[in-house]
C-alpha positions as CSV (number, residue, x, y, z in Angstrom):
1,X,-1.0,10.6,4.8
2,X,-1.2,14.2,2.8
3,X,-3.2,17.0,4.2
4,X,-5.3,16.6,1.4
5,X,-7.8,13.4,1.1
6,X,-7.1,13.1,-2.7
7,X,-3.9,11.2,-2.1
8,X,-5.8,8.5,0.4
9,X,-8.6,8.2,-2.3
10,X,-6.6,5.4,-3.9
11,X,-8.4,4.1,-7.0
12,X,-8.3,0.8,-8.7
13,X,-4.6,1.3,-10.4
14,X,-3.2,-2.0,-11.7
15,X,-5.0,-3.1,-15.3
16,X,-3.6,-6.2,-14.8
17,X,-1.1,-8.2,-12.0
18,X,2.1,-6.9,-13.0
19,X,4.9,-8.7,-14.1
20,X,7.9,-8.9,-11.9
21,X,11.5,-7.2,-11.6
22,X,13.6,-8.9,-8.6
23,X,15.1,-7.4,-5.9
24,X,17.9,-10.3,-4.2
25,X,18.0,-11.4,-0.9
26,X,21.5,-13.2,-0.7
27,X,20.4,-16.1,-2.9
28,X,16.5,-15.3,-2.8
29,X,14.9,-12.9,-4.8
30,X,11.8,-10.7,-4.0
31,X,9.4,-9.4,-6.7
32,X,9.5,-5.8,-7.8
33,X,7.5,-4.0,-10.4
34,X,6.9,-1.6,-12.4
35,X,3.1,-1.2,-13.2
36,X,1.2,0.2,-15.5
37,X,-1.9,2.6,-14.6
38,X,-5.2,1.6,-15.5
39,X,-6.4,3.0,-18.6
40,X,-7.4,6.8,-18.1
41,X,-4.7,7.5,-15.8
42,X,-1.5,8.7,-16.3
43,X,2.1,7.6,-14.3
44,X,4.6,9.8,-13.7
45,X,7.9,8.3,-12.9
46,X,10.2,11.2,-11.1
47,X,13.7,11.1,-9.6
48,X,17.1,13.3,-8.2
49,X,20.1,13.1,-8.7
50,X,23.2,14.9,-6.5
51,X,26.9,14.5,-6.7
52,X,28.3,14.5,-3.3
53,X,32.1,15.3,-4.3
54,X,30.5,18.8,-6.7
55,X,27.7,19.0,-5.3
56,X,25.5,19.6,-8.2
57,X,22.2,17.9,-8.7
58,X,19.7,17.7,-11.7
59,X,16.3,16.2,-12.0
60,X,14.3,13.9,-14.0
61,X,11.4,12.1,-15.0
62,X,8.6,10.6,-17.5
63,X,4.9,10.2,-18.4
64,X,3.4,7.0,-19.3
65,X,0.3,5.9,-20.3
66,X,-1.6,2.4,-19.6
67,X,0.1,0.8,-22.3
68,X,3.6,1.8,-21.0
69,X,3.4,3.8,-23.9
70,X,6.2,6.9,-23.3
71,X,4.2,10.7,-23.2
72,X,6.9,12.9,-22.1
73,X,10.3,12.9,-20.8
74,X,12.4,15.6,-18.7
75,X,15.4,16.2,-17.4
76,X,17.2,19.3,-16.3
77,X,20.4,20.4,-14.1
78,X,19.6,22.6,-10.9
79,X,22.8,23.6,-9.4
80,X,23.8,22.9,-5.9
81,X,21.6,20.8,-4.1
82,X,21.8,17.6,-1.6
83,X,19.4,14.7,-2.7
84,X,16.4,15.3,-1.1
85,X,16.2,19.0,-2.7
86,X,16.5,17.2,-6.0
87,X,14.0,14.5,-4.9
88,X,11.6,17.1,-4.1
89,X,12.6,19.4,-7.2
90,X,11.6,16.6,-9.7
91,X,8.5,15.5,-8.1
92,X,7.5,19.3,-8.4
93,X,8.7,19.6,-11.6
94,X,6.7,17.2,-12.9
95,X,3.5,17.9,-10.9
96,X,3.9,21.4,-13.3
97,X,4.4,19.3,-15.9
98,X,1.1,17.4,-15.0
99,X,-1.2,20.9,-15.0
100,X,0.5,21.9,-18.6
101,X,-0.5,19.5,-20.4
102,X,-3.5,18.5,-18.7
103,X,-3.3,14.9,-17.0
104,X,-6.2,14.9,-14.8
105,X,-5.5,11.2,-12.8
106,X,-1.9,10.9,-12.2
107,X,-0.4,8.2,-10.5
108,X,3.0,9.4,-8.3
109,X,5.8,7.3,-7.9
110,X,9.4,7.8,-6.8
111,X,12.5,5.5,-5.4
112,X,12.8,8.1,-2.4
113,X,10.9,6.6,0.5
114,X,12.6,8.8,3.0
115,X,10.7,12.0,0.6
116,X,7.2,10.2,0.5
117,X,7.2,10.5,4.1
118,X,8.2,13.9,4.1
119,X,5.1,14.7,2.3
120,X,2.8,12.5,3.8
121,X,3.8,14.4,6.8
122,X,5.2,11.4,8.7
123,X,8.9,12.6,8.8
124,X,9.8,16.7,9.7
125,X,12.4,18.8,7.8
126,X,14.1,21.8,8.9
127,X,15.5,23.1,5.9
128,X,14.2,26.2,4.0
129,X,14.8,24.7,0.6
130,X,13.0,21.1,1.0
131,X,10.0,22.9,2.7
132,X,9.4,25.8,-0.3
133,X,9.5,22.9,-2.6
134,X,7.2,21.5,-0.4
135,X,5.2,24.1,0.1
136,X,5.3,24.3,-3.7
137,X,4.1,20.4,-4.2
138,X,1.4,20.8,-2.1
139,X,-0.3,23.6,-3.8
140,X,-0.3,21.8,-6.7
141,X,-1.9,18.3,-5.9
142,X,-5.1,19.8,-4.8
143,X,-5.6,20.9,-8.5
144,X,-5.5,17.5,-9.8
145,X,-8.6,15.2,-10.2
146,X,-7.0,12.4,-8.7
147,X,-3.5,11.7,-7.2
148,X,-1.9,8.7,-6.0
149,X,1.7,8.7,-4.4
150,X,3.7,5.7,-4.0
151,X,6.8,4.1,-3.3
152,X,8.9,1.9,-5.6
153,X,12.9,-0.2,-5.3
154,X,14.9,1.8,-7.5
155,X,14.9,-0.9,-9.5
156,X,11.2,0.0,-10.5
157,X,12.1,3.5,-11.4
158,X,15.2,3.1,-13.5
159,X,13.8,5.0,-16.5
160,X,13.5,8.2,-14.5
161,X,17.3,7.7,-13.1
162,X,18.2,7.7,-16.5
163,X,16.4,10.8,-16.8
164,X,17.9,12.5,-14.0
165,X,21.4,11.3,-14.8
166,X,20.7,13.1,-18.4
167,X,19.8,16.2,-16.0
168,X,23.7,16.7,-15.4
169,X,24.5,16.8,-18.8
170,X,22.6,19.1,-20.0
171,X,22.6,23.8,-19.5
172,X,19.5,24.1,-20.0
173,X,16.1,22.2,-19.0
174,X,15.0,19.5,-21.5
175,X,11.9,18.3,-22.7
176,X,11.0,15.2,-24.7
177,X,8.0,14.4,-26.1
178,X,6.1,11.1,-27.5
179,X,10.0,9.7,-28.5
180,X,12.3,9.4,-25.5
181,X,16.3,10.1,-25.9
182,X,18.4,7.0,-26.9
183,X,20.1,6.6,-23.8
184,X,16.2,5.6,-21.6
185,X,14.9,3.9,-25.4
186,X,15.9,0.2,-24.0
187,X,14.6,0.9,-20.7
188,X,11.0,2.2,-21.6
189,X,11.2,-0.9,-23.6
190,X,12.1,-3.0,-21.0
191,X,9.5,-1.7,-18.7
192,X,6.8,-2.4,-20.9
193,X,8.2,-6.2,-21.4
194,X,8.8,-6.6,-17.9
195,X,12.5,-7.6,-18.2
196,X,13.5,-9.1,-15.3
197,X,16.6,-6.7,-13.0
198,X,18.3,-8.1,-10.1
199,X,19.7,-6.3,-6.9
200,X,21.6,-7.4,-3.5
201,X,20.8,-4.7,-1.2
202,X,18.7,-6.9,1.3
203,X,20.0,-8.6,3.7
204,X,16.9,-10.6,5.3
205,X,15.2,-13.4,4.0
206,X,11.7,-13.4,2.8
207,X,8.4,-15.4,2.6
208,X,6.0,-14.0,0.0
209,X,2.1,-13.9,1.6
210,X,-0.4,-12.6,-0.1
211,X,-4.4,-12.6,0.8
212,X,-6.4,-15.3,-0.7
213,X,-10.0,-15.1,-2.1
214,X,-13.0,-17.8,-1.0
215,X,-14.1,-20.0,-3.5
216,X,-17.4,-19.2,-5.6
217,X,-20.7,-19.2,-2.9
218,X,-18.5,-18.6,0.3
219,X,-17.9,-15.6,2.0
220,X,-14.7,-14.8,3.9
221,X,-13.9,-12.9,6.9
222,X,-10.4,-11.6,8.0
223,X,-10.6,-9.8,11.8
224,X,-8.0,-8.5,14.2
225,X,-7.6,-7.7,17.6
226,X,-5.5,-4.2,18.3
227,X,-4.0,-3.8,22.1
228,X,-2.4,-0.8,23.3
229,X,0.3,-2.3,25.6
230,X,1.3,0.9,27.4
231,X,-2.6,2.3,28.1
232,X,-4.2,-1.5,27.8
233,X,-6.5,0.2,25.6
234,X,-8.2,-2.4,22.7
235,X,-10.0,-2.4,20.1
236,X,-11.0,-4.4,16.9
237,X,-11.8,-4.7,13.3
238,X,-12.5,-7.4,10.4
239,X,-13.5,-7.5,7.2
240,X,-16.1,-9.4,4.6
241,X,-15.3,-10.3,1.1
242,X,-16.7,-12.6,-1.6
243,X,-15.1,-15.0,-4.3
244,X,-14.6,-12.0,-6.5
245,X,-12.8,-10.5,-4.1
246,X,-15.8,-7.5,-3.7
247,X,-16.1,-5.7,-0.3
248,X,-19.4,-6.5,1.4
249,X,-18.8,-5.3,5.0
250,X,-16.5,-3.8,7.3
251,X,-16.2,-3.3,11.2
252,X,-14.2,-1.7,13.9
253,X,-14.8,-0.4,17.3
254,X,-12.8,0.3,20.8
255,X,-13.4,-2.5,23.7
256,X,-11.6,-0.6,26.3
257,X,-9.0,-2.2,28.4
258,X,-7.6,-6.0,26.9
259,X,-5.2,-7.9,26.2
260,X,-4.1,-9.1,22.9
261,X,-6.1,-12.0,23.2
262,X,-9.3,-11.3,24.0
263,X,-9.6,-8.2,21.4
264,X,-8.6,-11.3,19.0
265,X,-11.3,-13.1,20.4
266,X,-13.8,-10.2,20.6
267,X,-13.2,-9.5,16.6
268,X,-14.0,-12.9,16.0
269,X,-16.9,-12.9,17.9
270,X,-18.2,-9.9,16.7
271,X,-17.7,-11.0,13.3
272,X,-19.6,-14.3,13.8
273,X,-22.5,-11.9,15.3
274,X,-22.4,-10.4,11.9
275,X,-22.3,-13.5,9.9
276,X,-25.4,-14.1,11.3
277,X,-26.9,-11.1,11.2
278,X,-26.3,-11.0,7.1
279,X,-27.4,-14.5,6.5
280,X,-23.7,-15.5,5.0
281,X,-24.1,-19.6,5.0
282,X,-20.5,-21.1,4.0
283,X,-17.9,-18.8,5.4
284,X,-14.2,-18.9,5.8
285,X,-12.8,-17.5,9.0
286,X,-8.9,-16.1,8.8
287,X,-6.9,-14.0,11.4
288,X,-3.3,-13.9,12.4
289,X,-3.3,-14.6,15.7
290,X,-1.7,-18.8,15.8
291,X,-2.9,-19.4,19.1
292,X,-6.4,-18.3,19.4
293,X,-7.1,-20.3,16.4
294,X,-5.3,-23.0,17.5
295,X,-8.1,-23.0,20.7
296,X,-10.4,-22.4,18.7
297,X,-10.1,-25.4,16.5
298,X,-9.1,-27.9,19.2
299,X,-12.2,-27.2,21.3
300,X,-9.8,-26.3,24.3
301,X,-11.8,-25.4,27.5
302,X,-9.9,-24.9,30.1
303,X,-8.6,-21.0,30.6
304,X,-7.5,-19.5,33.5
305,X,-8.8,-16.2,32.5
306,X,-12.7,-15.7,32.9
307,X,-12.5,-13.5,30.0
308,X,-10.9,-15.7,27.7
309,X,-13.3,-18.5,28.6
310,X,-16.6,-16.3,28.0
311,X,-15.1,-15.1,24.6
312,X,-14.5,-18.6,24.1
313,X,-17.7,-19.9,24.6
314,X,-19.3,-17.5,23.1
315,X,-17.6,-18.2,19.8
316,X,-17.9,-21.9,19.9
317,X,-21.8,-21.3,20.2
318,X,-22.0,-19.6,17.5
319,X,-19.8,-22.1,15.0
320,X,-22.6,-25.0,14.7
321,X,-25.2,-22.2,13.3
322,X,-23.3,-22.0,10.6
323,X,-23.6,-24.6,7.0
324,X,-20.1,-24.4,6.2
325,X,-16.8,-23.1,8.3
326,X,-13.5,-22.8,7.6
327,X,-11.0,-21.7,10.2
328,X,-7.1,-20.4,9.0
329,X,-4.1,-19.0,10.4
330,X,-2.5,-16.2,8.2
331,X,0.7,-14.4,8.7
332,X,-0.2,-10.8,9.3
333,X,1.1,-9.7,5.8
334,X,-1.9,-11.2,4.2
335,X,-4.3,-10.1,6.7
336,X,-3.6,-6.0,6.5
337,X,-7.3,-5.2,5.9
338,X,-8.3,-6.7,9.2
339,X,-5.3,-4.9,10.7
340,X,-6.4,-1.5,9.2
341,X,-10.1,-1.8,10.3
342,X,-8.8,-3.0,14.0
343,X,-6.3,0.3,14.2
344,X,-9.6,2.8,12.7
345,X,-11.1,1.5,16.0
346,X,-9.2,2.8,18.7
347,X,-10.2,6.1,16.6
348,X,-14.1,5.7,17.9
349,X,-16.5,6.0,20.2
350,X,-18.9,4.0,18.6
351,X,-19.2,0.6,16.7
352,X,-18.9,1.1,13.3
353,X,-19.8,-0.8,10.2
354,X,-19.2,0.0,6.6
355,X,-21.7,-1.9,3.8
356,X,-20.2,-2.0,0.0
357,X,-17.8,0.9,0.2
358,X,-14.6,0.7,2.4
359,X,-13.1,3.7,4.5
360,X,-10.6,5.5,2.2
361,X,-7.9,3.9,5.0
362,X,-8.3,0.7,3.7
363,X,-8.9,1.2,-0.2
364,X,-5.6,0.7,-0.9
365,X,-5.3,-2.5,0.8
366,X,-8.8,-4.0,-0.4
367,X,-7.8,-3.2,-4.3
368,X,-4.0,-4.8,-4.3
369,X,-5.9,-7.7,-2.1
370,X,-7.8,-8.3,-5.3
371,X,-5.1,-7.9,-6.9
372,X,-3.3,-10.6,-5.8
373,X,-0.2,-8.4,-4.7
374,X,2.6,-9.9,-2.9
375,X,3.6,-8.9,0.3
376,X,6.5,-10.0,2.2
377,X,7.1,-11.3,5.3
378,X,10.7,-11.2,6.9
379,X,12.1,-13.8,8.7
């Protein structure tokens, strides 16, 4: 991510699980959203606009509040520019904006996913322009409490279009504040109602997964198994949760050289070791791996791997100790907390456990968990 840590230290956002726009697959539809910021934040919607056949852009975008209630609207024409100038142009514009009037917990968002990885530093640019306003954007972000940057369909950032479509209209840069201009009134007012929008730019169907919490009294543990196929290098990770969804533990450590099966193994393992070792009674076991829980719950025994058939054993020693089990298979969408903690391991040199608080890489993850966000799984 960002240089700076502020952008991984992803806070509790949603107030509430947002209400969906769609986004079509052929004759399915996926859920999109706008969402509101939790109260004391502040959401800045941002977005460029360039005309190929001119080749003049402009810029827009607007400030809303955890009621969806509008704050500030801009909008403003800035010459030539291709879109990722004016992308980058309206996300610093507003980032000025944020430092004027004060916002100290702004929440990011933009329809550009090819810019967010531009500035999370996952994509290089060559281009003067795009890397002053860069450059420009990254000065700034420091110098705000806390910053979240995220990607939404364009269908969730129609209100800043508008704005950015005004942007061309307009010599001189505009400014609106508290009322917003006719042509984005409906919109804002959609947002805030959660009017449903439809698109048919995806061509893939989809399954919608999302993570599910134990009932009240159980605990739940979602592990993974990470395998390096080119170095053979493993390592894993899992992750403890209650019925409200609270983060009680986390681990994640390198097993050197492994297979895909065995680190799955070895996460589960580890993880019953740590059941144990915290006294959880009634606990629900989840990974994405099909097959190892498929031995797993049909007491297979014979493996051709010595490996495999220690890991094995080991685990099925360990199951009886326990009052209550549950095993589950999981696509790997609803499982991304595991993931995280299993990647984080082939970062140490020594087991790791977290107690209460998560790593900042998997924040982000553990609070839309709780959530109840959708995530979706392509066929």
């Amino acid at each position: 991510m960002l240089a700076f840590n502020k952008i991984l230290r992803f806070e509790k956002l949603i107030q509430q699980r947002p209400v969906c726009l769609f986004r079509s697959l052929h004759k399915e539809s996926i859920p999109v959203s706008w969402e509101k910021p939790k109260i004391g934040w502040t959401k800045l919607n941002f977005d460029g606009s360039s005309k190929p056949e001119v080749g003049k852009a402009s810029i827009g975008g607007l400030f809303r509040n955890h009621k969806a209630e509008f704050l500030l609207g801009y909008a403003e024409s800035i010459g030539k520019a291709n879109s990722i100038i004016a992308e980058l142009a309206a996300l610093r514009r507003g980032l000025e904006l944020v430092l004027e009037n004060g916002w100290s917990d702004v929440w990011l968002e933009g329809d550009a996913k090819t810019l967010l990885q531009i500035i999370a530093q996952r994509r290089q640019i060559r281009c003067a322009e795009a890397q002053r306003q860069i450059s420009d954007i990254k000065l700034i972000i420091p110098e705000i409490n806390n910053c979240v940057l995220t990607h939404v369909y364009r269908e969730g950032n129609r209100a800043a279009d508008k704005f950015a479509k005004l942007g061309h209209c307009y010599g001189t840069p505009q400014i609106w504040q508290h009322i917003p201009p006719d042509e984005v009134l409906s919109i804002v007012q959609e947002d805030a109602e959660a009017r449903l929008v439809f698109s048919k730019k995806l061509s893939k169907k989809a399954d919608s997964v999302k993570w599910e919490k134990p009932k009240i009294g159980w605990t739940k543990l979602n592990f993974d198994g990470s395998s390096k196929g080119k170095t053979g290098k493993a390592s894993i990770g899992g992750v403890f949760r209650n019925h409200k969804a609270e983060f009680l533990l986390g681990f994640a450590e390198s097993i050197g050289e492994a297979n895909s099966t065995i680190a799955e193994l070895a996460a589960l393992k580890r993880g019953l070791e740590l059941v144990l070792e915290n006294g959880f009674r009634d606990v629900w076991l989840e990974g994405d791996a099909k097959a190892l829980l498929d031995i797993i719950v049909k007491r297979k025994k014979d493996f051709k791997c010595v490996e495999v058939q220690r890991q094995v054993s080991d685990v099925n020693s360990i199951l009886p100790k326990l009052n209550g089990c549950i095993v589950s298979h999981v696509y790997r969408e609803g499982n991304r907390a595991a993931d995280k903690f299993a990647q984080i391991g082939h970062q140490l040199e020594e087991p790791r456990i977290w107690w209460n608080v998560p790593p900042d890489e998997v924040v982000a993850i553990v609070h839309e968990d709780a959530e109840g966000k959708i995530v979706l799984r392509r066929r």
